[in-house]
N, C-alpha and C positions, 0 to 999 in steps of 0.2 A: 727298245726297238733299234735296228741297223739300220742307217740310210747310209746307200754307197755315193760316195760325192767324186771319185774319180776311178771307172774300172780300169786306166791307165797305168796310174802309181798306187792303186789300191788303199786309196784314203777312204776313211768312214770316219761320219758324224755320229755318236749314242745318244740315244736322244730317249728320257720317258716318253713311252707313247698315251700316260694315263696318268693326269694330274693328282692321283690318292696317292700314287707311290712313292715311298719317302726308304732314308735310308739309315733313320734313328728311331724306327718304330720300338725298340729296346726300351725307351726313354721312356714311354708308358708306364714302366715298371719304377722307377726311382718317381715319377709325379706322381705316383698312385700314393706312395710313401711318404713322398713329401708334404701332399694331401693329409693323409693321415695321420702327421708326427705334428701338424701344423703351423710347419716351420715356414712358412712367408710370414704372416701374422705376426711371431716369437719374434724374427729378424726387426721387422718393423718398430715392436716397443723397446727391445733391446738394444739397437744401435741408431746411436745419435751422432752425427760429424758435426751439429752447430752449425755455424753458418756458411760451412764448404759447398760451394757450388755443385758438388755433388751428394748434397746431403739426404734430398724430398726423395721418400718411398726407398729404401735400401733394401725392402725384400725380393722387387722381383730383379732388382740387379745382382743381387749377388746366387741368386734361384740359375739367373743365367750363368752367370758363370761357374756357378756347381753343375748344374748340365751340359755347359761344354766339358768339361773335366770329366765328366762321366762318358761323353761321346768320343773323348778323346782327343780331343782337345789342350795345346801345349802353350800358349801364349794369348794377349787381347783378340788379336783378330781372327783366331780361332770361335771367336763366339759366331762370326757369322757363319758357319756351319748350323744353327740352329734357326736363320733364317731364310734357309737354301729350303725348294721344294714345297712339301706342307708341312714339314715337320714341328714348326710352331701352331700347326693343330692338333696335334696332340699332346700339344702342355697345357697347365691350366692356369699358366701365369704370361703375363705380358711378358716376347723376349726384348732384351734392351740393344742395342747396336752398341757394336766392340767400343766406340767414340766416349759414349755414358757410362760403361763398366769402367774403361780407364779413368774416367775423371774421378768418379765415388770412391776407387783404390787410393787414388791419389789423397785421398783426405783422412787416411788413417794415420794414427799416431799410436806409441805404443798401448795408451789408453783404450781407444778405439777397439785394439786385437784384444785386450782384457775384456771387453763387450761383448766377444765374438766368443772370449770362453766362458762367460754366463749361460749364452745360446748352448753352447755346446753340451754344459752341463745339465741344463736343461731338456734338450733331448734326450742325452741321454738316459734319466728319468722314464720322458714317457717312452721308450722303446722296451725300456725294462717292468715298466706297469703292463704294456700292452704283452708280455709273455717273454721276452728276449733275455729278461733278466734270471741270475742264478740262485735269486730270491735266500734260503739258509743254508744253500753249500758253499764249501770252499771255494774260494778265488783264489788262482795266482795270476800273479802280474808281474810279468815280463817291464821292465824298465832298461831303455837302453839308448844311445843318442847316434846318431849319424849323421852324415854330410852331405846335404843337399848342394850339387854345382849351382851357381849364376854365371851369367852372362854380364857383363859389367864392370868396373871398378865403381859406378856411381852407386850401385844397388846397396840400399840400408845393412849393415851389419854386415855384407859380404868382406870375407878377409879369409887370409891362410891360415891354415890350421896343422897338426900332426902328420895328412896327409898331402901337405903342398898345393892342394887346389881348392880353390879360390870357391867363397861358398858359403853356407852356413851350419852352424851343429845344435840341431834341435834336440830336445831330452823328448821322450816316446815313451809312454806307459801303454802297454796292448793285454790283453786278457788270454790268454796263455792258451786255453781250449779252446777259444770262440775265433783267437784272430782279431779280438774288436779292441779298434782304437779308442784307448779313455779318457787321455787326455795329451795334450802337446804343451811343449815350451819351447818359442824358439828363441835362439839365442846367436848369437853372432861365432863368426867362421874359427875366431881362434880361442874361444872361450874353450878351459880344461872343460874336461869331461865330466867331473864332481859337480863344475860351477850349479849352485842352486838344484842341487838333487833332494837334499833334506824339506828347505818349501814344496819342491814339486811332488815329492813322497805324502807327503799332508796333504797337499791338495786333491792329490790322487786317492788318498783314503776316505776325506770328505763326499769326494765323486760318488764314489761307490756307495756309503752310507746314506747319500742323499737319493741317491738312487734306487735304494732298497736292499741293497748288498749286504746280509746281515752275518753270512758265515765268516768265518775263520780266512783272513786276509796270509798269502805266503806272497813273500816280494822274491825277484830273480833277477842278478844284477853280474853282470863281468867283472874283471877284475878292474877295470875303470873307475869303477864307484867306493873301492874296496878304501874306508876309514876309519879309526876308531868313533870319530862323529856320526857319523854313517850307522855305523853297529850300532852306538852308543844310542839313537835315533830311534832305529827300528823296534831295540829294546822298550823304548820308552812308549812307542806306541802299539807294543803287545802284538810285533809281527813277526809273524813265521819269515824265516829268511834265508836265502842263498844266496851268496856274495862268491864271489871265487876272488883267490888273493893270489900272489907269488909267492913263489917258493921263498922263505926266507929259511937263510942258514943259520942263525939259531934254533928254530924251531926243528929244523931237520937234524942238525946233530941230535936233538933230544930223543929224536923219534929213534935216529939210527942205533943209537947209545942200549937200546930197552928190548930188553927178549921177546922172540919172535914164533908164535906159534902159528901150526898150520888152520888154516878156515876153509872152507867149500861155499863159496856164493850161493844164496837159494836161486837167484836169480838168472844168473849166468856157468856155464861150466869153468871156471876160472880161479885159481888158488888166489885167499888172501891169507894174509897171515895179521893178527892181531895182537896187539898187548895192551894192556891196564897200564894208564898212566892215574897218578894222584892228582886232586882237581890243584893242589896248591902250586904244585909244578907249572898246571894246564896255564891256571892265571897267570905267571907269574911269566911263562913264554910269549900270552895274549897282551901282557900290559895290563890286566887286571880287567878286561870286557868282558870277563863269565864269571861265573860265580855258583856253576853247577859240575856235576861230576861228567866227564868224558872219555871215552875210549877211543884207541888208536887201532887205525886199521889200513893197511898197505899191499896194493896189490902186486901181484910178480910181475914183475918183468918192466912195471914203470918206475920212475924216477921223481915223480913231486907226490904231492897231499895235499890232503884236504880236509875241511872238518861239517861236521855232521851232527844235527842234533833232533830227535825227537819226531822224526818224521815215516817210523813207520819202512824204512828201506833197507833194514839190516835186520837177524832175529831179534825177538822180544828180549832179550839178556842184554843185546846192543841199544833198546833205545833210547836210554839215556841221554846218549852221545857219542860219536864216532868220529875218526877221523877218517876219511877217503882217498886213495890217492888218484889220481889223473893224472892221464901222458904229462902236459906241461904247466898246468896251475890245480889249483889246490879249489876245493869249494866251503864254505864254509858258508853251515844255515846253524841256524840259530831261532830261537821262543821268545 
């Protein structure tokens, strides 16, 4: 409702005219979930601060501040947003004032966030019980890190990194069809790219199996992560892979060096041309990280490559192994 407070300068008060009306009735939707994943309860046995003043009951504070985050919400005293109006009647958890959320934050230590990824894995479980899960198909997982800004010089692990602002760089495992986050690692602002990609790769593969993920796991990774440890890893835990590398000029004189025939993409209208490389050569350019037979394969008109293995995206004669090229890096998946 409009009340006019000066028909003069044409000021107005907005005022609800009806105490039910709220402006996060949305939030229904995430308690209903939260309800149902039984995530206050989880938070409660799971996270313990000891003796920090903000330690008693840490589910429904941190309940709050998943729901302001949800509401939109961008800092602590954004929680009171959830105790504007009646909107704290339609949670089903006590909300905390912004004063209590910052104190409970304040008594985390990196231990504490290893708490939180119990919880995490844990849900994710039961979401994947309750139907969400991919149960014996294929998974791919998208693995990649980025740059979270801060505000601060005092903020924990905030520092400069490759992109000059100030921040953090967490590593991100997401679920390629679904969009769903599996797991995080965060790490401080100027940590390389790699740092700790091989534990988070395992960790991420335990997730999934704990979870009920029983198909054929492919990992998907930039040329960031691109290592013979790396490869040498993925190998070892029996995963489909796509890594993209750079162009390296040995391997490319190899490529350039070797007769070139014409191909027709099934896929695309687009010439490739291909040729038969010997697998001893293949190792011998890779450092010795394969040990299977592969084929080279280059499309017109770009400039780098890539390699290819076993995945069903070239004809049946190619699936052994292929190499692929792309505009400026090279991809290479692997078994």
């Amino acid at each position: 409702m409009v009340n006019p407070v000066s028909h003069r300068n044409l000021s107005f008060d907005i005022l609800f005219d009806d105490a039910h009306l709220i402006s996060g009735a949305g939030l229904t939707l995430t308690d209903q979930l939260i309800r149902k994943m039984r995530l206050g309860p989880l938070l409660d046995s799971c996270v313990d601060l000891g003796a920090h003043p903000g330690a008693p009951n840490p589910g429904y504070k941190l309940l709050t501040i998943i729901q302001s985050l949800v509401a939109g919400g961008e800092c602590i005293d954004d929680v009171d947003i959830l105790r504007s109006g009646s909107t704290k009647h339609v949670l089903s958890h006590t909300v905390a004032a912004p004063s209590t959320c910052g104190t409970h934050l304040r008594g985390y230590t990196f231990g504490h966030v290893r708490q939180l990824d119990k919880v995490s894995g844990i849900l994710l479980q039961r979401a994947w019980e309750a139907g969400a899960g991919p149960g014996n198909a294929p998974i791919t997982v998208d693995v990649d890190s980025t740059i979270t800004p801060v505000c601060g010089y005092k903020k924990e692990g905030a520092s400069y990194g490759y992109t000059h602002e100030l921040g953090l760089h967490p590593l991100i495992a997401t679920r390629a069809t679904a969009g769903e986050v599996l797991h995080i690692r965060e790490r401080k602002g100027s940590a390389n790219t790699q740092r700790g990609i091989r534990p988070f790769i395992s960790e991420t593969m335990n997730r999934i199996r704990n979870a009920g993920g029983n198909g054929q796991i492919t990992l998907r990774a930039d040329s960031g992560f691109y290592s013979e440890d790396t490869v040498a890893h993925c190998e070892k835990k029996r995963l489909l892979y796509s890594i993209t590398i750079q162009e390296y000029s040995t391997v490319k004189k190899a490529i350039e060096s070797m007769l070139r025939l014409s191909w027709r993409s099934k896929n695309a209208k687009k010439e490739l041309d291909f040729a038969m490389l010997p697998p001893a050569n293949m190792e011998q350019m890779l450092h010795g990280s394969f040990s299977v037979p592969w084929h080279i394969t280059s499309c017109a008109g770009c400039s780098s490559w890539g390699i290819q293995k076993d995945l069903g995206l070239l004809p049946r004669r190619f699936a052994q192994g292929s190499l692929v090229l792309q505009d400026d890096l090279c991809t290479m998946l692997g078994q």
